[in-house]
C-alpha positions as CSV (number, residue, x, y, z in Angstrom):
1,X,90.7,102.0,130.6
2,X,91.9,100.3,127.2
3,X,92.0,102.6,124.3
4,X,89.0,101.7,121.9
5,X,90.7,99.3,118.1
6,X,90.6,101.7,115.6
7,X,90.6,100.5,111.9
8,X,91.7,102.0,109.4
9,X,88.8,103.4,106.4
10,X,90.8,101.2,103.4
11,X,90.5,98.4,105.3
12,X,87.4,98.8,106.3
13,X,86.2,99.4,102.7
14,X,87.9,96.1,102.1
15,X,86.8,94.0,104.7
16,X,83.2,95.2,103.8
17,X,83.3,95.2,100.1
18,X,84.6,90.9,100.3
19,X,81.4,90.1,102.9
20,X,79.5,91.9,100.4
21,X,80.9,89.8,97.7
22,X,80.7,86.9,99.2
23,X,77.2,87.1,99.8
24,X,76.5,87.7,96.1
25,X,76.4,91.2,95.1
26,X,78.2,92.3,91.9
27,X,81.7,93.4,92.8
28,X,80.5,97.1,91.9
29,X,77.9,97.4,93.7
30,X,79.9,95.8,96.8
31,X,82.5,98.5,96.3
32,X,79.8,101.3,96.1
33,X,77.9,100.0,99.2
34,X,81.2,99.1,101.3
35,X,82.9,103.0,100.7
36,X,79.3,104.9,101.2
37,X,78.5,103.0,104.3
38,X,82.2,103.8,105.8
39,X,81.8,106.7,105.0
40,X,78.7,107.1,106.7
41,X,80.6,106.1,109.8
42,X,83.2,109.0,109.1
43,X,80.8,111.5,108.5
44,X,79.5,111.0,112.4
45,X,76.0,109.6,110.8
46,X,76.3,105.9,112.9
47,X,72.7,105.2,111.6
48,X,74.2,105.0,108.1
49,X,77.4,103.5,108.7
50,X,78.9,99.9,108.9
51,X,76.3,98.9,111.4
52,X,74.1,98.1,108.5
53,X,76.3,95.9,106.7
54,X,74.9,92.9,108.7
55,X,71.3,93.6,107.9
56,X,72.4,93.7,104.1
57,X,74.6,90.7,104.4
58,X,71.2,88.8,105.9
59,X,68.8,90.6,103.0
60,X,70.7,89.6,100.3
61,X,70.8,85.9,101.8
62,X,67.4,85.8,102.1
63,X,66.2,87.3,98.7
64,X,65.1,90.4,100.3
65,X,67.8,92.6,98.5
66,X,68.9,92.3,94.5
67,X,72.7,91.0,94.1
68,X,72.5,92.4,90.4
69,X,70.8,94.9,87.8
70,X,69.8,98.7,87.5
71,X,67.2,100.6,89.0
72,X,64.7,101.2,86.3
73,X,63.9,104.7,85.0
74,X,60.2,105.6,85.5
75,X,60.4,109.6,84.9
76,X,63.5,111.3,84.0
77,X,63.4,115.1,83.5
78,X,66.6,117.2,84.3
79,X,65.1,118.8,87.5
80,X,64.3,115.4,89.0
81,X,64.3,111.8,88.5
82,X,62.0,109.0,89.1
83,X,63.1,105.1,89.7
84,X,62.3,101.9,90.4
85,X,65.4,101.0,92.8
86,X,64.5,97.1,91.9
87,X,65.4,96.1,96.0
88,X,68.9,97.0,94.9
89,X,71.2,98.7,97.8
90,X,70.4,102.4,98.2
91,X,73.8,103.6,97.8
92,X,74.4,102.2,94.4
93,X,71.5,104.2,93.2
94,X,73.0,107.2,95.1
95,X,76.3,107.0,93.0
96,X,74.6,106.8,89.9
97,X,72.3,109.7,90.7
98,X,75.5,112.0,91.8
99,X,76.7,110.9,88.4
100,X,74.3,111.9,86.1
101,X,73.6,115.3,88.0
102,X,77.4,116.2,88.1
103,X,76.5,115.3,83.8
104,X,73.7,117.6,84.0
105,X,75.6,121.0,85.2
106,X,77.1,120.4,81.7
107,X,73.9,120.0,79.6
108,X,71.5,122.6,81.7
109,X,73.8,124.9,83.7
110,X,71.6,127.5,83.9
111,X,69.0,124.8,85.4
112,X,71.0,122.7,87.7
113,X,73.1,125.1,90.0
114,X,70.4,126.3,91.6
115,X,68.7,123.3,92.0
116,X,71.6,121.0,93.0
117,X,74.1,123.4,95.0
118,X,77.2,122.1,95.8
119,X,81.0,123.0,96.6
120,X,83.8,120.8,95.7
121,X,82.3,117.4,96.3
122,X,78.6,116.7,94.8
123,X,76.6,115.6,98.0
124,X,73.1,115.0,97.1
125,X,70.3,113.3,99.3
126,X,69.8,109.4,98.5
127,X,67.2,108.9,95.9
128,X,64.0,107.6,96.7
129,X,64.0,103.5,95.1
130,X,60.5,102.3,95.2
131,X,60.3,98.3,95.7
């Protein structure tokens, strides 16, 4: 039996990140979505991996995904967060959450360890967008 192509995660992340472009997502956002659906893939968790990327692709064709913009902020309080995810991709709201609560061991560390523990890599759950 043939061995099974493998690809290599860069070019994965590449090849992804240019559909995703092309199809009119801001080259960020493309990046962010491209390496966290890889990822997904790497990780073992198929259901969030590149198999999604055509669903996207056909979303953001149709109107049923933003190409552009910020979630909006609805609550924020440093245990937890509220947004509006404004039909933007799920991951890019997932990067900016893992930002702003690796920002927030600085400003409540007392607070956030407990709430948000982590080893070396921050790995939070993905944020709940509504709309």
């Amino acid at each position: 039996m043939p061995s099974p192509i493998r690809y290599r995660a860069d070019e994965l992340v590449r090849f992804a990140t240019a559909l995703l472009d092309k199809a009119g997502l801001e080259s960020d956002k493309s990046k962010v979505v491209a390496q966290i659906l890889v990822e997904g893939d790497l990780l073992g968790h198929n259901t969030h991996g590149l198999h999604l990327l055509a669903p996207y692709l056909n979303d953001l064709e149709k109107g049923g995904m933003t190409r552009s913009g910020s979630p909006r902020v609805i609550a924020d309080f440093p245990a937890a967060v509220t947004w509006d995810g404004m039909r933007l991709p799920g991951e890019t709201s997932l990067r900016r959450r893992e930002k702003q609560l690796k920002e927030g061991v600085e400003l409540y560390p007392s607070i956030m360890p407990a709430l948000c523990p982590w080893s070396e890599k921050l790995r939070v759950a993905a944020p709940i967008a509504v709309g």
